[in-house]
C-alpha positions in Angstrom: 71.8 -9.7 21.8 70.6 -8.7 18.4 67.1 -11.1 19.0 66.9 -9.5 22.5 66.3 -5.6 20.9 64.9 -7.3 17.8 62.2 -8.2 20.6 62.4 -5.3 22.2 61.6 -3.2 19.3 58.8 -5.2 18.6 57.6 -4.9 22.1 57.6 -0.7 22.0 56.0 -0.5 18.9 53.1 -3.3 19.8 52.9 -1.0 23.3 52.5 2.3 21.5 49.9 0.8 18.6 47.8 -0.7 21.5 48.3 2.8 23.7 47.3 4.5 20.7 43.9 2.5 19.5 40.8 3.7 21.0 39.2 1.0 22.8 35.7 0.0 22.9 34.8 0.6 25.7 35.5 4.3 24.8 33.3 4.5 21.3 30.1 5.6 21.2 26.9 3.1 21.5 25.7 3.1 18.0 22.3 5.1 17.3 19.2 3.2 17.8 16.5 3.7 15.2 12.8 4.0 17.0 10.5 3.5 15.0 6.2 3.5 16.0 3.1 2.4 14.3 0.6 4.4 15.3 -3.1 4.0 14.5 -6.6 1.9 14.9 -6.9 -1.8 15.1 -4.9 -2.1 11.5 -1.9 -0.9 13.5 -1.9 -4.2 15.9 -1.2 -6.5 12.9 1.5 -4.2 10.9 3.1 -3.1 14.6 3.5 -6.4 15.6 5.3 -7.5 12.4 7.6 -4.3 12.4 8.6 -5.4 16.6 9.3 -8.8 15.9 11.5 -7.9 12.8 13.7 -5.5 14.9 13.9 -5.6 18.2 16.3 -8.4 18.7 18.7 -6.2 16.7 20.8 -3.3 18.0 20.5 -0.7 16.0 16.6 -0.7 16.0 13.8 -0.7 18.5 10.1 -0.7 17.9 6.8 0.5 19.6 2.9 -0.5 18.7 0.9 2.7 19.8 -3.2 1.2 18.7 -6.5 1.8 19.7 -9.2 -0.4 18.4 -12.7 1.6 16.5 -11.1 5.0 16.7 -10.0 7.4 13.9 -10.0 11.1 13.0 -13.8 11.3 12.5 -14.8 11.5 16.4 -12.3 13.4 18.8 -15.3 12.7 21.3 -14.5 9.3 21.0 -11.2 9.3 20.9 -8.8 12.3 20.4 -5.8 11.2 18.7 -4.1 14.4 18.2 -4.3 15.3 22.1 -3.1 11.5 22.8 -0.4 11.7 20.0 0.8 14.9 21.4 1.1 13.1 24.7 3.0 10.2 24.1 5.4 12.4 22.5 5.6 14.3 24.6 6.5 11.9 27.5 8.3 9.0 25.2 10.3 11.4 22.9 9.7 11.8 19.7 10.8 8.5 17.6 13.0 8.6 14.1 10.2 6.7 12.1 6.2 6.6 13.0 4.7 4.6 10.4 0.8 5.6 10.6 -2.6 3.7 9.6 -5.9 5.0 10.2 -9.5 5.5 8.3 -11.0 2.3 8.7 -13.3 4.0 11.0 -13.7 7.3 9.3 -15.9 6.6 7.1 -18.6 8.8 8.3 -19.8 12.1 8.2 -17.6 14.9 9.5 -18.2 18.4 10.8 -15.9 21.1 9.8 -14.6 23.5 12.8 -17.6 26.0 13.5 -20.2 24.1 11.9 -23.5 22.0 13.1 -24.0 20.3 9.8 -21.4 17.4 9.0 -19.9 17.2 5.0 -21.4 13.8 3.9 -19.5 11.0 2.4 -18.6 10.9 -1.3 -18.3 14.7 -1.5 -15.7 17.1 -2.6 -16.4 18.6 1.1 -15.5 15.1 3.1 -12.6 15.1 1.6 -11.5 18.7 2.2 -12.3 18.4 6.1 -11.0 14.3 6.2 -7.8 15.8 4.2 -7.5 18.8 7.2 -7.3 16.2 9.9 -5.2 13.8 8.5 -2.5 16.8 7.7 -2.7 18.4 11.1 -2.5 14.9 12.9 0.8 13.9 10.5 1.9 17.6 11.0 2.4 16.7 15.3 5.0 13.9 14.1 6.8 15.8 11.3 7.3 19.1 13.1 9.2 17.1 15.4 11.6 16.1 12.5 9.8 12.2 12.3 9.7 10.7 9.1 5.6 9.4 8.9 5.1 6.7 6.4 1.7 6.3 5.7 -0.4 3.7 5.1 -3.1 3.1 2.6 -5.7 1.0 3.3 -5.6 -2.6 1.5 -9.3 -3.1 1.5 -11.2 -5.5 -0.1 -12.5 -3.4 -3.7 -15.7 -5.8 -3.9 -16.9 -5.2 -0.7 -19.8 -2.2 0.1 -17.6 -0.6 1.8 -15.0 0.2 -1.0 -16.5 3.3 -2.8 -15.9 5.3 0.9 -12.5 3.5 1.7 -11.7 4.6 -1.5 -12.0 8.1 -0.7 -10.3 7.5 2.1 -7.8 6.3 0.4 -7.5 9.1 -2.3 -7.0 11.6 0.5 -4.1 9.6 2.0 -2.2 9.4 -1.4 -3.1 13.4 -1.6 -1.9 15.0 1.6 1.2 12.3 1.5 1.9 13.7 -1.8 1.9 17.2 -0.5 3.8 16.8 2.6 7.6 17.0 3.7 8.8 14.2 5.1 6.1 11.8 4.4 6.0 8.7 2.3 3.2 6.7 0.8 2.8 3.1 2.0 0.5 2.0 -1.2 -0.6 -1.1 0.6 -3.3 -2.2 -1.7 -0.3 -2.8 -4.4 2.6 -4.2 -1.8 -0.3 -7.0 -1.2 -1.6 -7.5 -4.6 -0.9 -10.5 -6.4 1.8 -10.7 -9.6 -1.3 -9.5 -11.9 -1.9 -6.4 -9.6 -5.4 -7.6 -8.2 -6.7 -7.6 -4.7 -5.8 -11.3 -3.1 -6.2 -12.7 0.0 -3.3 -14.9 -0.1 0.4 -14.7 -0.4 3.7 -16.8 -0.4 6.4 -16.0 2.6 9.7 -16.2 2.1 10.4 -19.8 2.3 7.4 -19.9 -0.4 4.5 -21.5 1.6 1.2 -20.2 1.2 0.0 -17.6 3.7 -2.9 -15.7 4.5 -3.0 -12.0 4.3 -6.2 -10.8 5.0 -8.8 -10.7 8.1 -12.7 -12.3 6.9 -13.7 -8.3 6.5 -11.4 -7.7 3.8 -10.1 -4.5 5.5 -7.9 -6.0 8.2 -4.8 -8.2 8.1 -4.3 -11.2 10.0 -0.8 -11.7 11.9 0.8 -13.2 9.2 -0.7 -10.6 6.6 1.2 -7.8 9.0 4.2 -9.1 9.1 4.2 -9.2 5.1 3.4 -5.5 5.0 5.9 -5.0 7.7 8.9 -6.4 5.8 8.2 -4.4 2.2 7.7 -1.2 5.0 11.0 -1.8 6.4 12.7 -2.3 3.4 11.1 0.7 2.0 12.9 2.7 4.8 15.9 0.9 4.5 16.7 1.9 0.7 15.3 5.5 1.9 18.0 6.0 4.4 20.6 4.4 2.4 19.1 6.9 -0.4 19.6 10.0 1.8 23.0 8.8 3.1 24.5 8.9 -0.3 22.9 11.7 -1.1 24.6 13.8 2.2 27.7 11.9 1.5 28.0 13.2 -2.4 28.4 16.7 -1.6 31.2 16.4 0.8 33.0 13.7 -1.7 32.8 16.5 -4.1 34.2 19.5 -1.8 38.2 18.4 -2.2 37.7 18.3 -6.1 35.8 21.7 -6.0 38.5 22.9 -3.5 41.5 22.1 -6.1 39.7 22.9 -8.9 39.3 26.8 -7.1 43.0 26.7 -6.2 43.9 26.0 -9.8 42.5 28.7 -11.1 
């Protein structure tokens, strides 16, 4: 008698625990992190990497958005801000759009209202080149996306490099003055353990890969998938970052709280 409500005892209280758990079924589907790359023909590569790194997880899903020989220096050409605004506006905006453009820009640009272009290598080129990269990030960060952007790992011995490095210097600038946009310093996630341009790294398993395309500016598949890693774990460590940095505050309320009631 005494084993039969020993068992029975057991029996209510494993029937109320199991009444009493959520199940499943009845939690919510965790929140899937989008994430874009967005940009010219140095997208493909870095897109690429970033898809097949995450989209056979759950919590993470990635899009390649790239249009080869376009830029911001010709909305003739191709208009990125009215296609941005576009995809947007039919996709959804996405949590992370990681951005690389200026390959193509190196030209001259005309300011709004003018018929003369700013030339290259001038104080002006960079005012007007540092206008449109601004408004174009502005379409993803008004819309609460975090842009990282990229700049470009070019080859520094190539003719090329004086004008890519004013490219270059406007990226770092307007990321620098922007909310909610981080600086992918490409040139220095690819270097080698000296800091110098190479063309070749090792992959995780420590065989010899090749980074770069033959025109020094582009990467090859394997090159993109490098960059894509260090730009993932970049935005890794700054979510984790602003995670602990929301959680502090409410850790500290119940001290603050007693420490109010005490007085």
């Amino acid at each position: 008698m005494r084993q039969f409500r020993a068992f029975f005892t057991y029996l209510s209280v494993l029937c109320a625990f199991l009444w009493a758990a959520p199940s499943r079924a009845d939690e919510p589907p965790p929140k899937v992190l989008r994430i874009w790359t967005v940009g010219d023909s140095t997208a493909q590569p870095i897109g690429q990497g970033v898809e097949r790194n995450v989209n056979d997880t759950k919590d993470k899903r990635a899009r390649t958005f790239f249009r080869n020989s376009t830029g911001l220096a010709r909305r003739e050409f191709y208009d990125w801000p009215k296609v941005a605004k576009k995809i947007l506006e039919s996709e959804g905006a996405p949590d992370i759009a990681i951005i690389t453009l200026g390959a193509n820009d190196t030209q001259g640009l005309f300011p709004p209202g003018k018929r003369i272009p700013v030339m290259l290598r001038t104080p002006e080129w960079k005012e007007e080149y540092g206008r449109r990269l601004e408004a174009f990030l502005h379409l993803f960060t008004d819309k609460n996306v975090h842009v990282y952007i990229v700049a470009q790992p070019f080859n520094p011995n190539r003719k090329y490099a004086p004008t890519m490095g004013d490219v270059n210097e406007v990226i770092h600038t307007v990321a620098g003055r922007m909310n909610n946009v981080s600086l992918v310093d490409a040139p220095t996630l690819l270097a080698d353990e000296n800091g110098k341009y190479s063309n070749s790294a090792l992959d995780s398993q420590g065989r010899k890969i090749w980074l770069r395309a033959e025109d020094g500016l582009h990467l090859t598949g394997n090159g993109g998938a490098y960059l894509a890693r260090r730009i993932l774990t970049a935005i890794e460590n700054d979510r984790a970052a602003l995670a602990a940095n929301t959680a502090a505050p409410q850790a500290a309320a119940p001290q603050a709280a007693a420490n109010t009631r005490g007085n």
